[in-house]
N, C-alpha and C positions, 0 to 999 in steps of 0.2 A: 573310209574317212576317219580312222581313229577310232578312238572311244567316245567321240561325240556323238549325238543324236541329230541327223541330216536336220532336223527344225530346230537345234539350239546354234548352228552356223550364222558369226556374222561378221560382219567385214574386217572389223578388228581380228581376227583368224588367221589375216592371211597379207602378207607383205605388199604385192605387186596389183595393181588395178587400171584394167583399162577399160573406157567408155568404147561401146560398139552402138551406133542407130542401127534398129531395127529398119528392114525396108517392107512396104508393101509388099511383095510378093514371098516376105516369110511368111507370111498368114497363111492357116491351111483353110478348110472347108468350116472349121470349129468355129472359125475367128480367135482363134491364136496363134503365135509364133508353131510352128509346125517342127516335130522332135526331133528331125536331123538337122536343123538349123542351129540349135546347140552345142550340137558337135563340131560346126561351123564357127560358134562363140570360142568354145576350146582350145581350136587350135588356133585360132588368130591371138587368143590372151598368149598361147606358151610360145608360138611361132615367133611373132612379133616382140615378145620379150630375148627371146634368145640372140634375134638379131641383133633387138638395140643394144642388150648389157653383156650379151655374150659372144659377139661377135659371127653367130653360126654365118656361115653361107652356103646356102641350100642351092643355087647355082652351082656354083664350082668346088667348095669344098670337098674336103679328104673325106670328111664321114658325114652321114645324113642321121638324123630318126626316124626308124620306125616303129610307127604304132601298131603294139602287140597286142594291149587290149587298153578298154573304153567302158564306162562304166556312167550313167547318166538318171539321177532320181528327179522327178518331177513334182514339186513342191504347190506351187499354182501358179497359173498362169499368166503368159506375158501376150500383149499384142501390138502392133502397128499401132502406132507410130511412138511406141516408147523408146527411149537411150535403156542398154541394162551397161550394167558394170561389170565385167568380168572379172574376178580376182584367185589371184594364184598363189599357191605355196607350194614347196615339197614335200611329201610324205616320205618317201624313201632316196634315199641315194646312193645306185652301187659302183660298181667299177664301171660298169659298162650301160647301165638302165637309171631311169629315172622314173619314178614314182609322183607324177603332179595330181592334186588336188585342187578343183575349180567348186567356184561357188557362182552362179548368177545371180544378180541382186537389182529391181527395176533400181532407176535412179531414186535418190533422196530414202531408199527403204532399207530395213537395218535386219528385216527379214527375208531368207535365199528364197528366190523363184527358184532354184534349181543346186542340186549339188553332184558331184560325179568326180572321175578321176579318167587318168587318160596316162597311159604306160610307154615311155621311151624306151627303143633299144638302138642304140649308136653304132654302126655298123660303118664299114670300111667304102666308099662308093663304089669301087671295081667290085668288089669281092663277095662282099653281103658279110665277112666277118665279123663280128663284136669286138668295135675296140674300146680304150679304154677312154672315157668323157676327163680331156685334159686341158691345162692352162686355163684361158679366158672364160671358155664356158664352161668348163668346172667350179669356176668364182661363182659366175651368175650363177648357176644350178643352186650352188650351195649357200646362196645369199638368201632365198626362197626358204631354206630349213625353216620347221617353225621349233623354237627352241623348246627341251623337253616341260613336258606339263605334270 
């Protein structure tokens, strides 16, 4: 996550935010949101952004992402029947990978339930090659930068 410290993360950090409800059956045995559930928040923030502002289509498209790795800190916890915010930026951007940084945050709170990053690699759909992240969702990817600090 930078040179920040996962507890100084807050939403001003990070460009793109979207509200996800929690449902019942994320609860685990704890009575909290349960830790792959998050990884669930993850990918519907970057998924769902890519759609709306970058056009992916993950149906029929030329290339897809795959997640090469995933990375998830547990800050405190969240449970049913809260909204969290999911908010996204980039960390890195290469030819071919993208580097995002997610923060969870309950609604109305300025401190992260959770922070983590989550690694694209754009590959060819027939082939599994890496290609290069272009045009449309190159913009969006690159709109996410967070300008140098």
């Amino acid at each position: 996550m930078g040179a920040r410290n996962a507890k100084q993360e807050r939403r001003e950090h990070y460009q793109h935010q979207r509200q996800i409800p929690t449902r019942w059956r994320d609860n685990d045995v704890y009575h909290h949101i349960n830790n792959v559930i998050y990884y669930e928040f993850f990918d519907t923030v970057i998924n769902g952004y890519l759609m709306d502002a970058g056009g992916l289509d993950y149906r029929a498209g030329d290339s897809v992402g795959f997640a090469v790795e995933t990375h998830c800190q547990f800050l405190q916890p969240v449970r049913f029947p809260e909204v969290v915010d999911a908010c996204l930026r980039v960390g890195h951007l290469g030819e071919s990978s993208v580097r995002y940084e997610i923060a969870i945050f309950k609604a109305g709170e300025e401190s992260a339930a959770a922070v983590g990053y989550f690694v694209h690699v754009f590959v060819d759909r027939q082939t599994h090659q890496p290609v290069r992240i272009a045009g449309r969702l190159r913009r969006a990817v690159r709109a996410l930068q967070m300008p140098e600090r």
